[in-house]
C-alpha positions as CSV (number, residue, x, y, z in Angstrom):
1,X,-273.4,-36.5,10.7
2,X,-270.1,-37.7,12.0
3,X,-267.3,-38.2,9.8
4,X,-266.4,-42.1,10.9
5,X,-269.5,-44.0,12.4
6,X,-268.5,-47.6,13.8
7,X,-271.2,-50.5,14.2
8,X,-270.9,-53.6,16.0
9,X,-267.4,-54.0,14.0
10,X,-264.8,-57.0,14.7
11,X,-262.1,-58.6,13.0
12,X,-260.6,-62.0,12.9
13,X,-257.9,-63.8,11.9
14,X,-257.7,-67.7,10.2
15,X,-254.7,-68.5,10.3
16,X,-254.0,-73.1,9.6
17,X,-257.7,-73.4,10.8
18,X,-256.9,-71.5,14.1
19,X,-259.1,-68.5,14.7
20,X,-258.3,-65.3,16.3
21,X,-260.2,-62.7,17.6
22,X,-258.8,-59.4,17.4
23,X,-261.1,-56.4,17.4
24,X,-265.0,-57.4,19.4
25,X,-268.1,-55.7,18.7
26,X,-267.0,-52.1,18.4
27,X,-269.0,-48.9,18.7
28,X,-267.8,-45.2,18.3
29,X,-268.3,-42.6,16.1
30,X,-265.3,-39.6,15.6
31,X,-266.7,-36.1,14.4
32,X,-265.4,-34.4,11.6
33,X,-262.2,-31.6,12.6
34,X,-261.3,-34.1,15.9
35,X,-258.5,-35.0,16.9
36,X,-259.0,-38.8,18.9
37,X,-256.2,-41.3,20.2
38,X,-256.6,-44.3,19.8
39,X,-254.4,-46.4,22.7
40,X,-253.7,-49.5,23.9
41,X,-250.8,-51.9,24.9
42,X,-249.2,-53.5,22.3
43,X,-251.4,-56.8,20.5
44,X,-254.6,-54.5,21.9
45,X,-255.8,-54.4,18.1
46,X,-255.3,-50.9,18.1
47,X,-252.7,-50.9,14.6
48,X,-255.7,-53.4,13.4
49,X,-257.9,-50.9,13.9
50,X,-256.6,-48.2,12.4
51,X,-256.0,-50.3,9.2
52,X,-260.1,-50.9,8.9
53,X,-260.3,-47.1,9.5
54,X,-258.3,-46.0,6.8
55,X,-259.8,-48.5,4.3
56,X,-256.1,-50.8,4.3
57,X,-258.1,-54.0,5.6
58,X,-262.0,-54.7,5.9
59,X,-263.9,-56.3,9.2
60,X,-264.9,-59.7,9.4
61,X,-268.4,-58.0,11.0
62,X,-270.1,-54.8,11.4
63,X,-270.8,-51.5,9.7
64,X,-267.8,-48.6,8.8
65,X,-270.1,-45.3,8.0
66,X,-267.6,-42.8,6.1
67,X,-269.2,-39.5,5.8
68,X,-272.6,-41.2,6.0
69,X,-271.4,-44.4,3.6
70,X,-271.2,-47.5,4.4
71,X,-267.8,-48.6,3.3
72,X,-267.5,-52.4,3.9
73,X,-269.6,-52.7,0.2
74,X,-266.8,-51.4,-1.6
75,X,-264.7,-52.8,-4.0
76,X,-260.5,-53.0,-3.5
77,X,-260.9,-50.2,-6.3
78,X,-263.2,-48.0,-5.1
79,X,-261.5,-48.5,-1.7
80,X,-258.3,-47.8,-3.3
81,X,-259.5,-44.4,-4.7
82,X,-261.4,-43.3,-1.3
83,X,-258.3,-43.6,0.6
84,X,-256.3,-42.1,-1.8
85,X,-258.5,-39.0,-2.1
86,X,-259.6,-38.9,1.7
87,X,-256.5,-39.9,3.8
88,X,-253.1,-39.7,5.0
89,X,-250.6,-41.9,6.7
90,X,-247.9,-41.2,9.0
91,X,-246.1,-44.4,10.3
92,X,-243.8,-45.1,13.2
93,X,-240.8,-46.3,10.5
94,X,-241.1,-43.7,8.2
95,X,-241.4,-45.5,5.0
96,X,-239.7,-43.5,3.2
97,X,-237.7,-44.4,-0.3
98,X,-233.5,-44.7,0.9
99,X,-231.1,-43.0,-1.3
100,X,-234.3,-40.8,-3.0
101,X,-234.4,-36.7,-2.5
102,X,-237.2,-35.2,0.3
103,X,-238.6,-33.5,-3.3
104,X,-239.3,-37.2,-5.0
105,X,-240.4,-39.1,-1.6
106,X,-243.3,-36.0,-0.9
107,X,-244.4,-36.3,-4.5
108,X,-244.8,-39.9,-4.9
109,X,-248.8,-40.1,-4.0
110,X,-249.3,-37.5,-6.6
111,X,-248.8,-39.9,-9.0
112,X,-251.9,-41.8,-7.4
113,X,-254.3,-38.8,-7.6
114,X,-255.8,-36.6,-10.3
115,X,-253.3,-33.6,-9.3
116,X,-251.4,-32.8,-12.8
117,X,-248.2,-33.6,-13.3
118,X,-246.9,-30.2,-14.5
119,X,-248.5,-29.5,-10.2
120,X,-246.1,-32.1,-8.7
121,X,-243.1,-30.2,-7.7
122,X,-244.9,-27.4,-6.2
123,X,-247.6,-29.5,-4.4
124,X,-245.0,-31.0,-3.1
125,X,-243.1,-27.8,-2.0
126,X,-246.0,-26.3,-0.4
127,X,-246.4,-29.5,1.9
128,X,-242.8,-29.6,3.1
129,X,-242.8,-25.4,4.1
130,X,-245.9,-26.4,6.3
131,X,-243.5,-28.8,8.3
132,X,-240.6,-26.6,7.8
133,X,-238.2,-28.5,5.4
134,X,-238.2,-26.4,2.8
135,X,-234.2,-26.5,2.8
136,X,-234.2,-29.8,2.5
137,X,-235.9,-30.5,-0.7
138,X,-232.6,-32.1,-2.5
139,X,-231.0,-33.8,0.8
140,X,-231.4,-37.8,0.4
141,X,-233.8,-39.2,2.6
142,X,-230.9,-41.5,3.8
143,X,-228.7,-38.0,5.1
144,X,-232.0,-36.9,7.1
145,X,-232.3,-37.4,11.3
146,X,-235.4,-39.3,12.2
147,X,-237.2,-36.2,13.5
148,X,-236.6,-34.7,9.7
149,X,-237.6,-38.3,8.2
150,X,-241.0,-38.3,10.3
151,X,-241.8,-34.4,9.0
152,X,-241.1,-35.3,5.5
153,X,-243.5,-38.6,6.1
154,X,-245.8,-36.1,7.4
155,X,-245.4,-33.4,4.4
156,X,-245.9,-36.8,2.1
157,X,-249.5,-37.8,4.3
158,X,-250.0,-34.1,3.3
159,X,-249.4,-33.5,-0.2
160,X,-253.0,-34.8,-1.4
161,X,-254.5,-32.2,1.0
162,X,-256.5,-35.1,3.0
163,X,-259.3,-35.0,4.7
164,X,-257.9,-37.5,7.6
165,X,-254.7,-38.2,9.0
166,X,-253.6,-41.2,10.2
167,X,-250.9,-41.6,12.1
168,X,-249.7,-44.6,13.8
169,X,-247.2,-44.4,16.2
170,X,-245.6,-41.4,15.1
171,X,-243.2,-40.8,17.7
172,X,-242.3,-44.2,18.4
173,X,-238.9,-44.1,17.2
174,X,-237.8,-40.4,17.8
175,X,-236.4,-38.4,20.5
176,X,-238.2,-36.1,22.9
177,X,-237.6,-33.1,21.3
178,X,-238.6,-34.6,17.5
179,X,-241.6,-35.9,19.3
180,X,-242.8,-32.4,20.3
181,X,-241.9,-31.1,16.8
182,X,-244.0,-34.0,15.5
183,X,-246.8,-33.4,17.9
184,X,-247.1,-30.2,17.2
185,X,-247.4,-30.5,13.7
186,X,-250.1,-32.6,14.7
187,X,-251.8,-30.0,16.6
188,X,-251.6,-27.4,13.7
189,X,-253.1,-29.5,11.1
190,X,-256.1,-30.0,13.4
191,X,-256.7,-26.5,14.1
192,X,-256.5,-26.1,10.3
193,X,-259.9,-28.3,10.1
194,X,-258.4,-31.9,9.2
195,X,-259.3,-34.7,11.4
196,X,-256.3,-36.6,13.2
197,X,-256.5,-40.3,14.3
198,X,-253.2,-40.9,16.7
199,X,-252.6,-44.8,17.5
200,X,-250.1,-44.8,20.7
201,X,-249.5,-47.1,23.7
202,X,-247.8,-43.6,25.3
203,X,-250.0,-42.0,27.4
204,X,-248.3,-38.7,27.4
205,X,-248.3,-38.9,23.7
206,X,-252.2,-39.6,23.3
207,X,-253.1,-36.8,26.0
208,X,-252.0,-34.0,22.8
209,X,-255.4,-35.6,21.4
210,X,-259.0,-34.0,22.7
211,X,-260.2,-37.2,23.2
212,X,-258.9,-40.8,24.0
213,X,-260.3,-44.3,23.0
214,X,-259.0,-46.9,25.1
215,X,-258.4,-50.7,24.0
216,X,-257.7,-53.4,25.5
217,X,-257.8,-57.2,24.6
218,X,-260.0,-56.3,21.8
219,X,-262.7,-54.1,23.4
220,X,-263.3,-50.4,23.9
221,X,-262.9,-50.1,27.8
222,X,-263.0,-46.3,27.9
223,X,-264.0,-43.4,25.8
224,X,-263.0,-39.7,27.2
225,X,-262.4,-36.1,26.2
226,X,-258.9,-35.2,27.8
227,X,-259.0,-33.1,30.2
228,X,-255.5,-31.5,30.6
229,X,-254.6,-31.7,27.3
230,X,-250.7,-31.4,26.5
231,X,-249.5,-28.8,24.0
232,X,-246.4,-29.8,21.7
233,X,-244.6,-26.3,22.9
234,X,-244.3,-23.4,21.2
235,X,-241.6,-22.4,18.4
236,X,-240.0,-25.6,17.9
237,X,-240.3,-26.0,14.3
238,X,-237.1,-24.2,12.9
Protein backbone atom coordinates (compact mmCIF):
# COMPACT_ATOMS: atom_id res chain seq x y z
CA UNK A 1 0.00 0.00 0.00
CA UNK A 2 1.60 3.32 -0.80
CA UNK A 3 1.97 5.85 1.71
CA UNK A 4 0.23 9.03 -0.27
CA UNK A 5 -2.32 7.77 -3.10
CA UNK A 6 -3.70 10.83 -5.22
CA UNK A 7 -7.17 10.54 -7.27
CA UNK A 8 -8.44 12.65 -9.77
CA UNK A 9 -7.49 15.66 -7.23
CA UNK A 10 -7.76 19.64 -8.27
CA UNK A 11 -7.97 22.71 -6.56
CA UNK A 12 -9.55 26.04 -7.24
CA UNK A 13 -9.62 29.23 -6.18
CA UNK A 14 -12.95 32.00 -5.88
CA UNK A 15 -11.69 34.83 -5.53
CA UNK A 16 -14.81 38.26 -6.13
CA UNK A 17 -16.67 35.56 -8.29
CA UNK A 18 -13.53 34.86 -10.51
CA UNK A 19 -12.42 31.30 -10.58
CA UNK A 20 -9.16 29.90 -10.79
CA UNK A 21 -7.87 26.73 -11.58
CA UNK A 22 -4.82 25.72 -10.05
CA UNK A 23 -4.11 21.99 -9.61
CA UNK A 24 -6.21 19.64 -12.74
CA UNK A 25 -7.16 16.10 -12.26
CA UNK A 26 -4.09 14.76 -10.60
CA UNK A 27 -2.96 11.10 -10.28
CA UNK A 28 0.25 9.74 -8.46
CA UNK A 29 0.84 7.70 -5.66
CA UNK A 30 4.53 8.15 -3.55
CA UNK A 31 5.72 4.89 -1.65
CA UNK A 32 6.52 4.88 1.84
CA UNK A 33 10.78 5.55 2.59
CA UNK A 34 10.83 7.72 -1.10
CA UNK A 35 12.25 10.43 -1.63
CA UNK A 36 10.13 12.48 -4.77
CA UNK A 37 10.50 16.17 -6.08
CA UNK A 38 7.98 17.77 -6.83
CA UNK A 39 9.06 20.74 -9.59
CA UNK A 40 7.74 23.26 -11.52
CA UNK A 41 8.14 27.02 -12.54
CA UNK A 42 6.89 29.29 -10.29
CA UNK A 43 2.60 29.71 -10.22
CA UNK A 44 2.83 25.76 -11.52
CA UNK A 45 0.71 24.89 -8.33
CA UNK A 46 3.46 22.97 -7.08
CA UNK A 47 3.56 25.04 -3.21
CA UNK A 48 -0.39 24.37 -3.67
CA UNK A 49 0.21 21.07 -3.85
CA UNK A 50 2.28 20.45 -1.31
CA UNK A 51 -0.11 22.23 1.08
CA UNK A 52 -3.06 19.52 0.19
CA UNK A 53 -0.27 16.88 0.86
CA UNK A 54 0.60 17.84 4.13
CA UNK A 55 -3.03 18.28 5.23
CA UNK A 56 -2.47 22.64 5.37
CA UNK A 57 -5.37 23.00 2.64
CA UNK A 58 -8.03 20.48 1.30
CA UNK A 59 -8.94 20.00 -2.75
CA UNK A 60 -11.86 21.33 -4.27
CA UNK A 61 -12.07 17.58 -6.02
CA UNK A 62 -10.65 14.15 -5.79
CA UNK A 63 -9.45 11.61 -3.39
CA UNK A 64 -5.98 12.11 -0.86
CA UNK A 65 -5.38 8.21 0.41
CA UNK A 66 -2.90 8.62 3.60
CA UNK A 67 -1.69 5.30 4.52
CA UNK A 68 -4.74 3.78 2.91
CA UNK A 69 -7.23 6.75 4.41
CA UNK A 70 -8.98 8.86 2.74
CA UNK A 71 -8.24 12.17 4.19
CA UNK A 72 -10.53 14.82 2.49
CA UNK A 73 -13.44 13.42 5.28
CA UNK A 74 -11.60 14.86 8.03
CA UNK A 75 -12.32 17.42 10.24
CA UNK A 76 -9.75 20.78 10.77
CA UNK A 77 -9.20 18.70 14.09
CA UNK A 78 -8.48 15.49 13.14
CA UNK A 79 -6.46 17.10 10.38
CA UNK A 80 -4.78 19.16 12.77
CA UNK A 81 -3.68 16.09 14.87
CA UNK A 82 -2.64 13.86 11.68
CA UNK A 83 -0.25 16.38 10.61
CA UNK A 84 1.05 17.05 13.79
CA UNK A 85 1.79 13.39 14.45
CA UNK A 86 2.81 12.41 10.77
CA UNK A 87 4.70 15.43 9.32
CA UNK A 88 7.28 17.84 9.09
CA UNK A 89 7.92 21.15 7.42
CA UNK A 90 10.95 22.73 6.24
CA UNK A 91 10.28 26.16 4.43
CA UNK A 92 12.37 28.32 2.07
CA UNK A 93 12.13 31.43 4.83
CA UNK A 94 12.81 29.59 7.70
CA UNK A 95 10.09 30.58 10.02
CA UNK A 96 11.79 30.68 12.71
CA UNK A 97 10.93 32.82 16.14
CA UNK A 98 13.72 36.28 15.95
CA UNK A 99 15.38 37.13 19.09
CA UNK A 100 14.40 33.26 20.60
CA UNK A 101 17.36 30.54 21.42
CA UNK A 102 17.87 27.39 18.65
CA UNK A 103 16.77 25.29 22.20
CA UNK A 104 13.10 27.11 22.38
CA UNK A 105 12.57 27.43 18.45
CA UNK A 106 13.31 23.24 18.01
CA UNK A 107 10.98 22.66 20.98
CA UNK A 108 8.06 24.63 20.08
CA UNK A 109 5.95 21.63 18.20
CA UNK A 110 6.41 19.68 21.34
CA UNK A 111 4.11 21.60 22.86
CA UNK A 112 1.55 20.42 20.04
CA UNK A 113 2.21 16.64 20.58
CA UNK A 114 1.74 14.14 23.40
CA UNK A 115 5.75 14.11 24.09
CA UNK A 116 6.02 15.18 28.03
CA UNK A 117 7.13 18.18 28.98
CA UNK A 118 9.76 16.99 31.49
CA UNK A 119 11.07 15.28 27.41
CA UNK A 120 11.26 18.69 25.73
CA UNK A 121 14.80 19.82 26.19
CA UNK A 122 16.29 16.61 25.31
CA UNK A 123 13.95 15.83 22.32
CA UNK A 124 14.92 18.83 21.23
CA UNK A 125 18.76 18.20 21.81
CA UNK A 126 18.71 14.92 20.07
CA UNK A 127 17.13 16.64 16.86
CA UNK A 128 19.75 19.46 16.57
CA UNK A 129 23.00 16.76 17.04
CA UNK A 130 21.39 14.99 13.90
CA UNK A 131 22.00 18.27 11.89
CA UNK A 132 24.95 19.16 13.73
CA UNK A 133 24.14 22.25 15.94
CA UNK A 134 24.51 20.95 19.06
CA UNK A 135 26.75 24.13 19.95
CA UNK A 136 24.38 26.27 19.15
CA UNK A 137 21.61 25.40 21.42
CA UNK A 138 21.60 29.05 23.39
CA UNK A 139 22.71 31.25 20.20
CA UNK A 140 19.54 33.50 19.13
CA UNK A 141 18.03 32.51 16.06
CA UNK A 142 18.66 36.18 14.94
CA UNK A 143 22.86 35.60 15.44
CA UNK A 144 22.50 32.30 13.21
CA UNK A 145 23.71 32.34 9.12
CA UNK A 146 20.90 31.18 6.93
CA UNK A 147 22.52 27.73 6.28
CA UNK A 148 22.43 27.34 10.44
CA UNK A 149 18.70 28.88 10.39
CA UNK A 150 17.57 26.22 7.58
CA UNK A 151 19.27 23.13 9.82
CA UNK A 152 17.64 24.39 12.96
CA UNK A 153 14.17 24.59 10.78
CA UNK A 154 15.06 21.18 9.81
CA UNK A 155 16.01 19.87 13.53
CA UNK A 156 12.42 21.62 14.43
CA UNK A 157 10.50 19.42 11.25
CA UNK A 158 12.40 16.71 13.22
CA UNK A 159 11.75 16.88 16.69
CA UNK A 160 8.23 14.91 16.59
CA UNK A 161 10.20 12.09 14.85
CA UNK A 162 7.74 12.36 11.61
CA UNK A 163 6.90 10.10 9.35
CA UNK A 164 7.11 12.66 6.22
CA UNK A 165 9.02 15.57 5.53
CA UNK A 166 8.13 18.29 3.68
CA UNK A 167 10.20 20.62 2.47
CA UNK A 168 9.41 23.42 0.25
CA UNK A 169 12.08 25.17 -1.25
CA UNK A 170 14.56 24.53 1.07
CA UNK A 171 17.50 26.00 -0.51
CA UNK A 172 15.91 28.82 -2.04
CA UNK A 173 17.51 31.39 -0.03
CA UNK A 174 20.93 29.85 0.86
CA UNK A 175 24.29 29.59 -0.68
CA UNK A 176 25.80 26.69 -2.50
CA UNK A 177 27.63 25.31 0.09
CA UNK A 178 24.43 25.58 2.83
CA UNK A 179 22.50 24.02 0.04
CA UNK A 180 24.64 20.87 -0.03
CA UNK A 181 24.71 20.80 3.79
CA UNK A 182 20.95 21.08 3.57
CA UNK A 183 20.65 18.47 0.80
CA UNK A 184 22.46 16.18 2.42
CA UNK A 185 20.64 16.20 5.52
CA UNK A 186 17.98 15.52 3.22
CA UNK A 187 19.57 12.49 1.97
CA UNK A 188 20.40 11.02 5.45
CA UNK A 189 16.96 11.24 6.81
CA UNK A 190 15.76 9.26 3.80
CA UNK A 191 18.20 6.54 4.18
CA UNK A 192 17.04 6.46 7.80
CA UNK A 193 13.40 5.31 6.42
CA UNK A 194 11.39 8.72 6.50
CA UNK A 195 9.83 9.73 3.33
CA UNK A 196 10.95 13.20 1.77
CA UNK A 197 8.69 15.37 -0.46
CA UNK A 198 11.15 18.28 -2.05
CA UNK A 199 9.06 21.25 -3.92
CA UNK A 200 11.83 23.07 -6.21
CA UNK A 201 11.87 24.94 -9.57
CA UNK A 202 15.93 24.00 -9.44
CA UNK A 203 16.59 21.24 -11.40
CA UNK A 204 19.87 20.54 -9.90
CA UNK A 205 18.32 20.70 -6.61
CA UNK A 206 15.39 18.14 -7.41
CA UNK A 207 17.85 15.57 -9.13
CA UNK A 208 19.14 14.71 -5.08
CA UNK A 209 15.49 13.17 -5.19
CA UNK A 210 15.04 9.37 -6.69
CA UNK A 211 12.21 10.41 -8.47
CA UNK A 212 10.82 13.67 -10.11
CA UNK A 213 7.14 14.81 -10.61
CA UNK A 214 6.97 17.48 -13.04
CA UNK A 215 4.19 20.38 -13.13
CA UNK A 216 3.24 22.58 -15.25
CA UNK A 217 0.20 24.93 -15.61
CA UNK A 218 -1.54 22.73 -13.30
CA UNK A 219 -0.95 19.17 -14.75
CA UNK A 220 1.54 16.38 -14.16
CA UNK A 221 3.56 16.41 -17.54
CA UNK A 222 6.07 13.93 -16.39
CA UNK A 223 6.74 11.39 -13.80
CA UNK A 224 10.50 9.78 -13.64
CA UNK A 225 12.99 7.95 -11.38
CA UNK A 226 16.32 10.10 -11.68
CA UNK A 227 18.68 8.62 -13.23
CA UNK A 228 22.03 10.32 -12.30
CA UNK A 229 21.08 11.16 -9.11
CA UNK A 230 23.22 14.00 -7.28
CA UNK A 231 24.71 13.37 -3.87
CA UNK A 232 24.98 16.36 -1.40
CA UNK A 233 28.94 15.62 -0.88
CA UNK A 234 30.46 13.94 1.72
CA UNK A 235 31.60 15.52 5.17
CA UNK A 236 30.11 18.81 5.04
CA UNK A 237 28.22 18.93 8.09
CA UNK A 238 30.71 20.22 10.76
Amino acid sequence: MPLIKITDLCKDYANDGVLTKVLHHLNFEIAKGEFTALMAPSGSGKSTLMHILGLLDRPTCGIYELDGKDVTKLSDDELAELRNHKMGFVFQSFNLLPRTSVLENVKLPLFYGHAPIDQHDELAKRALESVGLEHRLHYLSNQLSGGEKQRVAIARALVTNPEVIFADEPTGNLDSKSGGQVMEILQTLNQSGRTIILVTHETYTAEHAQRIIRLKDGEIVSDEKVRDRKTAGDGLIK
